[in-house]
N, C-alpha and C positions, 0 to 999 in steps of 0.2 A: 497152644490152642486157646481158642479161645471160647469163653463163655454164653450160652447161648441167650439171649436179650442183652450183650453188652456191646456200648457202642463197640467200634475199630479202635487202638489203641493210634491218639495222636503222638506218641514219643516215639518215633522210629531212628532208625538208626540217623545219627548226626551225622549234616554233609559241610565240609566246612567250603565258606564263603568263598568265593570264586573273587579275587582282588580285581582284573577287569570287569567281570560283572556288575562290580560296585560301582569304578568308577563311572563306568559306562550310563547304569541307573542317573547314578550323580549328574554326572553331564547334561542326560535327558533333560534331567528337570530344572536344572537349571537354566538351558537351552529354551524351555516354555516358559519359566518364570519371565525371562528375559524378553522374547518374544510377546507374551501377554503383557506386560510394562510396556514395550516400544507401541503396542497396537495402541494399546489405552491410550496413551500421549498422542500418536496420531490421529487421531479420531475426537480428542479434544481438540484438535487445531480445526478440523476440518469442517466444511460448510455441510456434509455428506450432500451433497448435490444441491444444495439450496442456491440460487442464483446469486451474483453480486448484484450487492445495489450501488443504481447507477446513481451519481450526485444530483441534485435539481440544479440544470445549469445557468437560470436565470436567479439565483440568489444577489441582495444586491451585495456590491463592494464596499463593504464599512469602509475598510482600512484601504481604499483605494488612494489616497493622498502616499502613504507610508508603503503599499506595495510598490508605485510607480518613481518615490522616491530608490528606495531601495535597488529597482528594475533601472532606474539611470544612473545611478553610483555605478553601477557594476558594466556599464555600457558607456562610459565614462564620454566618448565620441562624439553623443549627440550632444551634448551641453557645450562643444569646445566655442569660445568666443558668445557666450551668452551675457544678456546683459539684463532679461525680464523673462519668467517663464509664467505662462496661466493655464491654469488648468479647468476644463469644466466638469460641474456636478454631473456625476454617472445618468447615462437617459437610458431607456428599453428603449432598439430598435428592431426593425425587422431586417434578416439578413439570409436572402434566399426564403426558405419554410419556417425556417426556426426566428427567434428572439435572441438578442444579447445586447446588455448592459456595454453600453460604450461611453469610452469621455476623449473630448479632444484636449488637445496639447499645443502651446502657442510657445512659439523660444523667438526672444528678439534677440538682435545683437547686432552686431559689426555690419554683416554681411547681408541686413534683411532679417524678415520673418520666416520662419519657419515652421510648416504645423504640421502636426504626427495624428494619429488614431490612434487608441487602444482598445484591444477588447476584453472582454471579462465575460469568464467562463469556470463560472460553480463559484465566484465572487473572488477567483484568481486571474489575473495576466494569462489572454491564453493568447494573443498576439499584438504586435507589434508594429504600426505600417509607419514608414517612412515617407511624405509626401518629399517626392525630389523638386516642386517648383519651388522656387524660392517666391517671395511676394517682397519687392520695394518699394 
């Protein structure tokens, strides 16, 4: 019995440890640590809903000599039998609503002239046009 004004006795009888209960607990929280860690890192990746920004696409082409060298190495085709190539300083045109930095391209050789367009889009190569007339 017990005494009157004294708490309940917290020592009662010992229940021992339930071993899946343990692991079980364990699991849980490790399961949330893990999950709270993963959330964290996505959520530092993410924009939460903030828009992309879009690039300014009439920036000009610094490195347009060295893009467009680059862009015919690798397209190796239009150079074949060249003997003179010229390139002009990037201009703003207008093309439909919008603006873009373009430069023409002159290739002599063998077989005639030949002159190309490019265009330039956020101060990168965003096309390519091939004029098929030759000029003699």
């Amino acid at each position: 019995m017990r005494a009157a004004g004294l708490p309940p006795s917290t020592s009662g009888p010992k229940m021992p440890l339930d071993s899946n209960a343990l692991a079980t607990r364990t699991a849980r929280t490790l399961l949330a640590s893990h999950l709270a860690a993963f959330f964290w890192a996505l959520a530092g990746c993410s924009q939460f809903g903030k828009p992309e920004k879009k690039p300014e696409p009439n920036i000009y082409p610094a490195n347009y000599k060295t893009d467009l060298l680059v862009y015919l190495r690798g397209n190796s085709n239009v150079l074949v039998n060249a003997s003179a190539t010229y390139i002009a300083t990037p201009a703003l045109k207008q093309f439909g609503s919008e603006s873009r930095y373009f430069v023409f391209l002159r290739i002599d050789g063998q077989n005639g002239r030949k002159e190309k367009f490019v265009v330039f889009y956020a101060g990168l190569i965003n096309l390519f046009v091939v004029n098929k007339r030759t000029v003699r």
